[in-house]
C-alpha positions in Angstrom: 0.0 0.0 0.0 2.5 2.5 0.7 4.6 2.0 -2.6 1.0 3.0 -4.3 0.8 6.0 -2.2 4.6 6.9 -3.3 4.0 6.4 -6.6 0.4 8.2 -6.8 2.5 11.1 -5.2 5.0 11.3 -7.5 2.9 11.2 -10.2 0.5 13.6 -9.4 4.1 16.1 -8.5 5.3 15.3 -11.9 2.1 16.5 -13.6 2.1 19.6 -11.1 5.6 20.7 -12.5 5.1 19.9 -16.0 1.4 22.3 -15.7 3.6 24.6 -14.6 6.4 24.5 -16.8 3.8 25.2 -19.2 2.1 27.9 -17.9 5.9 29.5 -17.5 6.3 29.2 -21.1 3.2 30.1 -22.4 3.3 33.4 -20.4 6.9 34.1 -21.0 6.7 34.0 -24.5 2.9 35.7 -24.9 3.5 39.4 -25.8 0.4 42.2 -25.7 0.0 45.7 -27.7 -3.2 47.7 -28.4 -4.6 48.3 -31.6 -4.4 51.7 -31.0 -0.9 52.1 -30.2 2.3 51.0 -31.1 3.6 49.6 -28.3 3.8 46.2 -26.8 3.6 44.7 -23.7 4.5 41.5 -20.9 1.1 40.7 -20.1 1.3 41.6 -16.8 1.8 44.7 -17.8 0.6 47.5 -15.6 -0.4 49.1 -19.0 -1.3 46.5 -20.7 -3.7 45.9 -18.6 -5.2 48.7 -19.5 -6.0 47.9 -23.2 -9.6 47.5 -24.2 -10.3 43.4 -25.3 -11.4 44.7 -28.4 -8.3 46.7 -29.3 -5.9 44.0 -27.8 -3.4 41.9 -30.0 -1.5 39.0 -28.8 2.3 38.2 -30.4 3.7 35.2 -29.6 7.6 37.0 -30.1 9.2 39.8 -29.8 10.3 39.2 -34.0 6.3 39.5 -34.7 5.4 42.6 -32.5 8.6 44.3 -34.1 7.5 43.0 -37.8 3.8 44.8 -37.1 5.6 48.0 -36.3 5.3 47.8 -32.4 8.1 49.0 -30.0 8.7 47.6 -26.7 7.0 49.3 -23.7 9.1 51.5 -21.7 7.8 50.2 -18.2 7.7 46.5 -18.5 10.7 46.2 -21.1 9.6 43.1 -22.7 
């Protein structure tokens, strides 16, 4: 019984870190700008927090916000 416990355990940690591996990714690499502007954000952002959903664009680099014209916020420097 208690090597089903260990294992249970360790599985259920494994899938814990590899959630939040991902969720470090995805965030990391997620990028934020406005349709009316032409900067972009981190999205945690204290300004891009700001943006309206319906003028917010998503990048998923730094390469494709640059490419669309947008220069990195001076706050969040992402």
């Amino acid at each position: 019984m208690f090597k089903q416990t260990k294992k249970k355990t360790a599985i259920i940690l494994l899938t814990l870190v590899t959630l939040s591996m991902t969720l470090n990714i995805a965030t990391a690499t997620t990028y934020i700008g406005s349709s009316q502007s032409n900067k972009f954000h981190y999205t945690d952002c204290r300004w891009a927090k700001k943006i309206n959903p319906g003028n917010a664009i998503y990048f998923s680099s730094r390469e494709e916000a640059f490419s669309y014209g947008y220069v990195p916020c001076k706050v969040c420097k992402p």
